[in-house]
C-alpha positions in Angstrom: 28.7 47.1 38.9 25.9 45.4 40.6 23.2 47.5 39.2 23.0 46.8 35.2 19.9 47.9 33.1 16.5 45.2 33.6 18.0 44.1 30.5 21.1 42.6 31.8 19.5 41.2 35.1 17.0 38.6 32.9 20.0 37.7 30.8 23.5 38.4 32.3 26.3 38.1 29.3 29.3 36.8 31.7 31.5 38.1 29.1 31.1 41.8 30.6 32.4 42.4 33.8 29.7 44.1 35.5 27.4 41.3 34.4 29.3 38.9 36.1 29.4 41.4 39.3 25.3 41.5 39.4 25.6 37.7 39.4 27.5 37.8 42.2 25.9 40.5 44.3 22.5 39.0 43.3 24.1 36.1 45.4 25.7 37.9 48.6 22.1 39.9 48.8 19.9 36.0 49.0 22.1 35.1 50.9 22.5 38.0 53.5 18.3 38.4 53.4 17.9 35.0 54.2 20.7 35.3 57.5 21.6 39.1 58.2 24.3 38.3 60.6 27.7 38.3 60.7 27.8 34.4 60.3 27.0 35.1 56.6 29.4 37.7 56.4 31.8 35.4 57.0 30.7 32.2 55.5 30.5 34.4 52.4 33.9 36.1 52.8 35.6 32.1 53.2 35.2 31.6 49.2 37.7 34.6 49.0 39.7 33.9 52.0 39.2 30.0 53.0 42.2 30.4 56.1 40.0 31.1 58.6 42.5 33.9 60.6 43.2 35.5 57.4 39.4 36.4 57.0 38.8 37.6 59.9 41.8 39.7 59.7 40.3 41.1 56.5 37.1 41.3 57.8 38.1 43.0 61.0 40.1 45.2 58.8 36.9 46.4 56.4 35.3 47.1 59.8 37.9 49.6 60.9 37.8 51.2 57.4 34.6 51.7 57.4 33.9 52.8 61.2 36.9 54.7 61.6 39.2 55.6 58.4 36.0 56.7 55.8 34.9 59.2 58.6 38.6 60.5 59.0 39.1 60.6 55.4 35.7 62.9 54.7 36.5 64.9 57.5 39.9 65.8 55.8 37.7 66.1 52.7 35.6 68.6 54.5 38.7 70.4 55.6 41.0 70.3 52.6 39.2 70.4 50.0 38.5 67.5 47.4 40.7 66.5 44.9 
């Protein structure tokens, strides 16, 4: 997770996974403060997805997810009752 102990910020251990996962989210967040706009977003994303059609179809896709599916999905939630 992105949010280890002050301990683990000063001196990551990449051994532990959620080490390495600050180290990278430290990263994405300079990077994003420096240029909040979708530019970033992308320019970010092409380490994970260099094709440039295949990212944006990923990207689009965490868009819809967000906007549209996460709503449904805690609506049904709301409805049906957790799990």
């Amino acid at each position: 997770m992105p949010f280890v102990d002050l301990e683990h910020r000063a001196k990551p251990d990449p051994s532990i996974p959620g080490d390495r996962c600050y180290e990278e989210y430290a990263k994405i967040m300079t990077a994003w403060r420096q240029a909040p706009r979708w530019a970033t977003v992308d320019a970010i994303a092409a380490y994970i997805w260099p094709r440039k059609w295949d990212r944006a179809l990923v990207l689009a896709f965490l868009v819809f997810f967000s906007v549209h599916v996460m709503p449904y999905e805690k609506l049904k939630r709301k409805e049906n009752g957790d799990i």
